[in-house]
N, C-alpha and C positions, 0 to 999 in steps of 0.2 A: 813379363809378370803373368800374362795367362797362361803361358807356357808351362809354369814352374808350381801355380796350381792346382792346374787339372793333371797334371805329370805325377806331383802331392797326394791327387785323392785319387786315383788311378792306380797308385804304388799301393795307397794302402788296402783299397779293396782288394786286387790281387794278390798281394804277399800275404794277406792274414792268416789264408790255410795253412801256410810251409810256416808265418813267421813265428820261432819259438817265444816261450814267454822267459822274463830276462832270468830266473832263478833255474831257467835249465836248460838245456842242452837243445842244438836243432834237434826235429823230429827225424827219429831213422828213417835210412832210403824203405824201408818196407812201409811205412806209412805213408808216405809218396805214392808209392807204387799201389797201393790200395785207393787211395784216395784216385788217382789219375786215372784206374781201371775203373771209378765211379763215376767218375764224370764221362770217359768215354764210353760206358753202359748208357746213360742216357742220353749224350747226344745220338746216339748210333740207335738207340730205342725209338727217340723221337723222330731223328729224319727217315729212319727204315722205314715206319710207318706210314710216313708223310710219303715218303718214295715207293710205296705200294700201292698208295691208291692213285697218285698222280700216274704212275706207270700206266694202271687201266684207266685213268680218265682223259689222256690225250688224244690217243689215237681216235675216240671217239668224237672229240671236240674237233679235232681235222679232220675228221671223214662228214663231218658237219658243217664245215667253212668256219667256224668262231673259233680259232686258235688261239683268236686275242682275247675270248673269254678264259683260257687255260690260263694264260698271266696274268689277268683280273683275277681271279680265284685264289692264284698264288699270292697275289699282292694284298688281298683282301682277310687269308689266313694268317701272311705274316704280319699285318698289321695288328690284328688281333692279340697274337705274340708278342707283340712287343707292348701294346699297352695295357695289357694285365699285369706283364713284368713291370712297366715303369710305374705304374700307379703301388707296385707294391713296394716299389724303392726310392720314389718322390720323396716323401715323407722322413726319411733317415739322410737322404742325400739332399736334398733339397732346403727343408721348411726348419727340420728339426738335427741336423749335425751340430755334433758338439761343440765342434772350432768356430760356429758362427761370432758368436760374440770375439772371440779372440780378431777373428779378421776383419770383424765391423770398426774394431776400434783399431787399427790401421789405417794408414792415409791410402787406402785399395777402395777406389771406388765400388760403389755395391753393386754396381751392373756387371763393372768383369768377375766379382765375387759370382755373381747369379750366372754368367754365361761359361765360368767355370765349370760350376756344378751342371748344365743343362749340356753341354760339352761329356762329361762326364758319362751322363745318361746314355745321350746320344753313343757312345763305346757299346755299350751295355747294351742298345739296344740292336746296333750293327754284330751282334754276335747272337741274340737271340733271330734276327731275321735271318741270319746266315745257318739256322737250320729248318729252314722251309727252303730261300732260296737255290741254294746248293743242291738238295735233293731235286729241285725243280729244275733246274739248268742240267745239272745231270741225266734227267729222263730223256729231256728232248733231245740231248746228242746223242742218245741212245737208239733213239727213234730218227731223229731228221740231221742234216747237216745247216747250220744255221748260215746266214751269211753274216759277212763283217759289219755291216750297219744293223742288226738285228744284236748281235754279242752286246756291239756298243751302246745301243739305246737300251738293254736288259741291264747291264753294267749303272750306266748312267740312273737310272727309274730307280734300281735298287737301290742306289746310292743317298739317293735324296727322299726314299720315301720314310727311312726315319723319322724327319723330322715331325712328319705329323706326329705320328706317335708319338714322342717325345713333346711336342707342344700341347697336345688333347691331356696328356698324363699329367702336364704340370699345372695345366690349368686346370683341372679336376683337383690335383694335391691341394690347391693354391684355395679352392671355394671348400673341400675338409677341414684344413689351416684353419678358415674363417668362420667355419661352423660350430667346429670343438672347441675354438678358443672360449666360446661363450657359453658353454656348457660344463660340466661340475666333471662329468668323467668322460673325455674326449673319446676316450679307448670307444667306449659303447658304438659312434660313429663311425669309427674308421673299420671296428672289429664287423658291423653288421654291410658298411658297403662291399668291403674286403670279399667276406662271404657271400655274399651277393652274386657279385662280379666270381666269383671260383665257381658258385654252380651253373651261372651262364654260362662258363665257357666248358664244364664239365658236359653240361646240358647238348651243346652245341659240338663237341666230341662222341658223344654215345651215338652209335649208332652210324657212325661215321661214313660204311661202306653203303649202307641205305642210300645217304646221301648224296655218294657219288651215283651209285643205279640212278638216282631220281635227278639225276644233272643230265646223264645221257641220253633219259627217255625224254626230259622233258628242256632240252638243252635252249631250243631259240627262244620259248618264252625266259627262262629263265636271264635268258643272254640281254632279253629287253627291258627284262625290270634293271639287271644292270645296268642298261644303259643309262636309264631314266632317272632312278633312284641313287646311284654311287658314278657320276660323271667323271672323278680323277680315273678310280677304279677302269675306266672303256679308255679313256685317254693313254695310261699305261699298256696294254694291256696291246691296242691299236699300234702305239707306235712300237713296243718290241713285235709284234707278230709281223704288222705291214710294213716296218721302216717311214711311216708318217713322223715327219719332223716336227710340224705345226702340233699334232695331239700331242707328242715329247713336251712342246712347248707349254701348253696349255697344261699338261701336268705338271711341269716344274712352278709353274705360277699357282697351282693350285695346294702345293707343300710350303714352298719358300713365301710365300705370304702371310699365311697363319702365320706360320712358325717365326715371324718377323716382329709381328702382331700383338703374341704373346710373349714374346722376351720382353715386349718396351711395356707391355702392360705390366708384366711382374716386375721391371727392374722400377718403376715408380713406387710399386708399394714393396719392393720387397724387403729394405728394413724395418718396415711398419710391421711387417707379415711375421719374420722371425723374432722380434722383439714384442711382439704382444704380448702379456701375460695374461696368463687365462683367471677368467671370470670366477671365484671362489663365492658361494653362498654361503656366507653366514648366518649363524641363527644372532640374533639381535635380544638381549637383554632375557637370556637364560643361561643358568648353571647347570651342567648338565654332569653327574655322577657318574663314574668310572670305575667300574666293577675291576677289582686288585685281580690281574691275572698271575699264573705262574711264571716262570722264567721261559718253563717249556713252550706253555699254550703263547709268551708274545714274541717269542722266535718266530713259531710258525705262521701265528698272524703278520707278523713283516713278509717272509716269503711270500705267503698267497696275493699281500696287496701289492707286492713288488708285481706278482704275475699278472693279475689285474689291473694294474696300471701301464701296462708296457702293451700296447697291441701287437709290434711284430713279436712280440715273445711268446704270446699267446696265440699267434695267428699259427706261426711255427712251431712252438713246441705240446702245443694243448691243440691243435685242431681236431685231434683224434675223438676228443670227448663230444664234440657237435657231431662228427656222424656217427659216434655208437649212439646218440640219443635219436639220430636219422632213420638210422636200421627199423628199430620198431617200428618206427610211423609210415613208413616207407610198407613194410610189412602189410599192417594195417590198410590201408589205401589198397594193395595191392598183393592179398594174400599167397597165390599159385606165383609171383613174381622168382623164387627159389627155386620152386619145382621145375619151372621152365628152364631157368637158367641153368640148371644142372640136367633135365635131360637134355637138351644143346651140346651144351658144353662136356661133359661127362657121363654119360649114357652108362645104367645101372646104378646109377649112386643118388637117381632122386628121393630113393625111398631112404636115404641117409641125412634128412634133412635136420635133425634135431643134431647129431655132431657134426655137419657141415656149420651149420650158425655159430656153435659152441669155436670153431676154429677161427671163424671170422669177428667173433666177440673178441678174441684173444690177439689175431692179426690189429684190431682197431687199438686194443689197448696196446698194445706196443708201440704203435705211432705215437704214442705220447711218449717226450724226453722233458719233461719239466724240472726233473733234478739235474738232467747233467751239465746244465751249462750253469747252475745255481753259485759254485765258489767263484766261476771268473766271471759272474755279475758284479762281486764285491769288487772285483777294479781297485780302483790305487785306495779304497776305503776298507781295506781288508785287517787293516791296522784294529778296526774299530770292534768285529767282533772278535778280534784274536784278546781286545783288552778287555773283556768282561770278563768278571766274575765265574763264570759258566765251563765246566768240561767240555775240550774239544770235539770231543763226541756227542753230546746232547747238541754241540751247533751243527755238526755236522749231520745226524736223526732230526734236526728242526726241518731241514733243506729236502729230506724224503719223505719224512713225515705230510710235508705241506701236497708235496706230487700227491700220495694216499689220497689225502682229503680232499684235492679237488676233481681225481678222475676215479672213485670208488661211487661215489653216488650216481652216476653216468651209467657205472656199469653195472651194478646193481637195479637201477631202473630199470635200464634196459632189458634185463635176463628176466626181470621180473615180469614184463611186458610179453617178451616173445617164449618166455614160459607156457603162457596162456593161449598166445595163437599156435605157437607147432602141439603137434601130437608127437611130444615127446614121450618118452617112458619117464617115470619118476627119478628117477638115476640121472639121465642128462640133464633133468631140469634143475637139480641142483647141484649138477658140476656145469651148469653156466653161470650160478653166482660164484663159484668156486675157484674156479680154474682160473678164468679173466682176473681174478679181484689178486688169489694168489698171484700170476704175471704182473699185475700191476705194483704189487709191494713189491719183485720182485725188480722189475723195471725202477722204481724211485730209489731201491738201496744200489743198486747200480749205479745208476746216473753219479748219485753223488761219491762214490768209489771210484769210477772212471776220471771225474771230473777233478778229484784228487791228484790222482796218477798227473793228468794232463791238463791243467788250467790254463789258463790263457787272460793275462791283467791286462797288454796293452794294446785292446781293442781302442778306436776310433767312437764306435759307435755300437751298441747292447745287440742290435743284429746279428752283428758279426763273431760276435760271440756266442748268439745261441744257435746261427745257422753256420755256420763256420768252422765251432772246435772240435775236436777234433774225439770227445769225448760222446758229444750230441749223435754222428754217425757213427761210434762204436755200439751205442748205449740201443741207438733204435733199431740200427741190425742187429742186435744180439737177440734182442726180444721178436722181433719178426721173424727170424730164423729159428727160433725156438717153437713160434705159431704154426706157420708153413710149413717147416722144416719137418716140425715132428708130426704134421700130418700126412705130409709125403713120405716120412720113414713106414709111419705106419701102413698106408695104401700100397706101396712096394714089397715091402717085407713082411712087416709082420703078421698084418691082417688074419693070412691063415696060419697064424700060430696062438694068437690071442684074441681074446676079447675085446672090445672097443672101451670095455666097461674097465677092464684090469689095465689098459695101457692108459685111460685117463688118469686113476688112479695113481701109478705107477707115475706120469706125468709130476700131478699135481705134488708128491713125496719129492722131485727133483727139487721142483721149484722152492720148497717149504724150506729145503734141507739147505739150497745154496742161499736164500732170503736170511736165514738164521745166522748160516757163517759169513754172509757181510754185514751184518747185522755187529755181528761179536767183532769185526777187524774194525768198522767203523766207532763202535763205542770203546775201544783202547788204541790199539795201536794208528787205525786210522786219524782219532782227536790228537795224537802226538804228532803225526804230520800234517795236520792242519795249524798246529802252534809253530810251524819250523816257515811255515809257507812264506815267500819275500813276494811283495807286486810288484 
């Protein structure tokens, strides 16, 4: 039976990408093939990285004697890795999956229900550590010939240092669960740890190569706080370097305990945990008048509470609107922060800083995909707005509409802010309300065109559906490549043939003109194929 479980949700997280939705056709091998060169873009992004600094920070750690600091480090970043990742997928797999009730009420006791799903993670998490790992094991045979009892206790260490990670993340999910049940709008909690924990580890990535310099200057103190402060971390770290069996051991007992610890802790409350129903404040002994909306304005107010009510949907597809509101303040705090980073990094282009911001206003609004994954929210409830009253086109303008209005004010603040701190010329400062705001209508009528094309009804669980279809990674490349893209057309080519001032221009004329004609497919021909849609 646990077999055929965690087998169950394992199927379905993997297959969601490829799996079609039942009214059409598998997705062509080219979408495959796009998708497969995205995921190995970033694993290959991620571990390149990880395997460049590890490269320069070995030999320095062995020409120092703390070798077993190198694997401390390793095992200390993929820990890291893995419980940012778990903590963002506790919650959908864990606390709040769909099929809970269905399997509660089964004669399947709730503990293999719970060691399913923590089985589950555990996959999930053995794949994120395997891009630290990997690049790490790869450096050293680059560098050293390991011996056999060194391989084996590297092999073994990795094998079991998941589980912490996976027990810290669920027992973190597990005291959220407990929090937000008792409060009106859970989202606000998970939405602000969420972020929390992203710019720590954001935080904790900047600057990264600093970090390594400041490991090799200052290697044996540092070696000592590990020692003192993170005891598994010197344990691991000893027995792969020295081949110590007793520190192996002492490690294994230092994972395999928690992680023992919190399973029987959660599997006692963990009916209690997913069957709670959250705490609803009522107002007590008032009527309270409801202003008659239009058909339009209470479409769109379902969208945005839908978006507002779903954290990973927001954490995913709206995160873009928390750092365009970043940028300013960030600004602010730290005004020459631009200047520097562009003489660095690009040398001659600081004094380009009012359309360097203007591109990076437009980069941010692109990350946001809030309409694309909008129709295959409606899931097997799709029946319901096809039976209104309403043209399929005003529902299908409700679902871009709603993107508009909730990433236009962001970015319009924002422009409005860092208007005032750059010495822009009057021209750039208002093509950054412009340009961004045009992208963003431009991005919302998208989504929901894309999302037409390619829906997806039978998701598992609303994640998987906004981080997953296949519409969401058209929708936010398209718009990102449009950001980037045409600012690197312009620095390559065109620059000495035009103005900066006629190519934004010229820009913003693209954006207007392709916003218009989805605009016009979406309100006819588009609302007839949203009437034909099956879940």
């Amino acid at each position: 039976m646990l077999r055929i479980l965690v087998a169950s949700r394992l199927q379905g997280v993997f297959s969601a990408m490829f799996r079609a939705s039942r009214q059409k056709k598998k997705h062509g091998i080219l979408i495959k093939v796009l998708i497969a060169l995205l995921a190995a873009y970033v694993v290959v992004a991620i571990a390149g990285t990880l395997g460049l600094a590890l490269y320069t920070l070995l030999p320095a750690m062995v020409s120092a004697e703390l070798l077993w600091l190198y694997f401390a480090l390793v095992a200390i970043i993929a820990f890291v890795f893995m419980f940012v990742g778990g903590v963002m997928m506790t919650q959908s797999v864990l606390y709040e999956a769909k099929d809970n009730d269905l399997l509660l009420s089964l004669p399947i006791p709730s503990g293999m229900i719970l060691l399913s799903r923590m089985l589950s993670l555990l996959v999930m998490a053995f794949l994120l550590q395997a891009a630290v790992a990997v690049p790490a094991g790869v450096v050293y045979l680059m560098h050293y010939a390991p011996s056999f009892t060194g391989v084996a206790f590297f092999l073994i260490a990795f094998l079991f240092l998941p589980l912490m990670a996976v027990a810290l993340s669920s027992l973190l999910g597990w005291l959220i669960a407990m929090v937000s049940s008792r409060l009106r709008n859970k989202s606000i909690v998970i939405i602000v740890l969420s972020i929390g924990m992203m710019m720590g580890y954001f935080a904790l990535l900047a600057g990264f190569n600093e970090r390594i310099a400041d490991l090799v200057t200052r290697g044996q103190t540092i070696a000592d706080a590990v020692r003192h402060a993170l005891p598994p971390a010197y344990w691991l770290g000893s027995a792969v370097a020295d081949g110590n069996a007793f520190d192996l051991a002492y490690f294994l007992l230092s994972v395999i305990i928690p992680a023992v610890a919190v399973y029987f802790a959660l599997s006692l409350n963990f009916t209690r945990i997913v069957t709670r129903s959250s705490v609803s404040i009522r107002s007590r002994g008032k009527v309270r008048m409801q202003n008659a909306r239009s058909p339009m304005a209470a479409l769109v107010l379902k969208e945005a509470r839908r978006f507002f009510t779903a954290p990973m949907y927001m954490l995913n597809a709206g995160l873009g609107t928390v750092f365009t509101l970043i940028l300013p303040i960030a600004m602010l705090l730290k005004p020459d922060i631009l200047t520097v980073l562009l003489a660095d990094e690009l040398p001659g282009m600081a004094e380009a800083s009012g359309p360097m911001v203007l591109v990076v206003l437009c980069f941010l609004a692109a990350t946001n995909f809030i309409s694309a994954p909008s129709i295959s929210l409606e899931g097997k409830k799709l029946w319901i707005p096809q039976s209104l009253p309403i043209s399929g086109g005003d529902l299908l303008l409700s679902k871009a509409y709603a993107h508009m209005i909730i990433c236009l004010p962001t970015v319009l603040f924002s422009a409005a802010i860092l208007g005032v701190i750059l010495r822009a010329t009057p021209f750039i400062r208002v093509m950054m309300f412009l340009t961004p705001a045009l992208l963003t209508v431009f991005q919302a009528l998208l989504g929901v065109a894309v999302n037409l094309r390619f829906p997806k009804f039978d998701w598992m669980n609303e994640t998987i559906a906004v981080k997953q279809g296949i519409s969401s990674l058209i929708t936010m490349f398209t718009g990102m490549g449009l950001a980037a893209g045409g600012a690197a057309l312009y620095i390559a080519l065109l620059s000495a043939h035009m103005s900066v001032e006629l190519y934004v221009i010229l820009l913003c004329a693209l954006l207007a003109f392709m916003s218009f004609g989805i605009f016009l497919y979406l309100k006819a021909k588009g609302g007839r194929a949203f009437r034909m849609l099956v879940a």
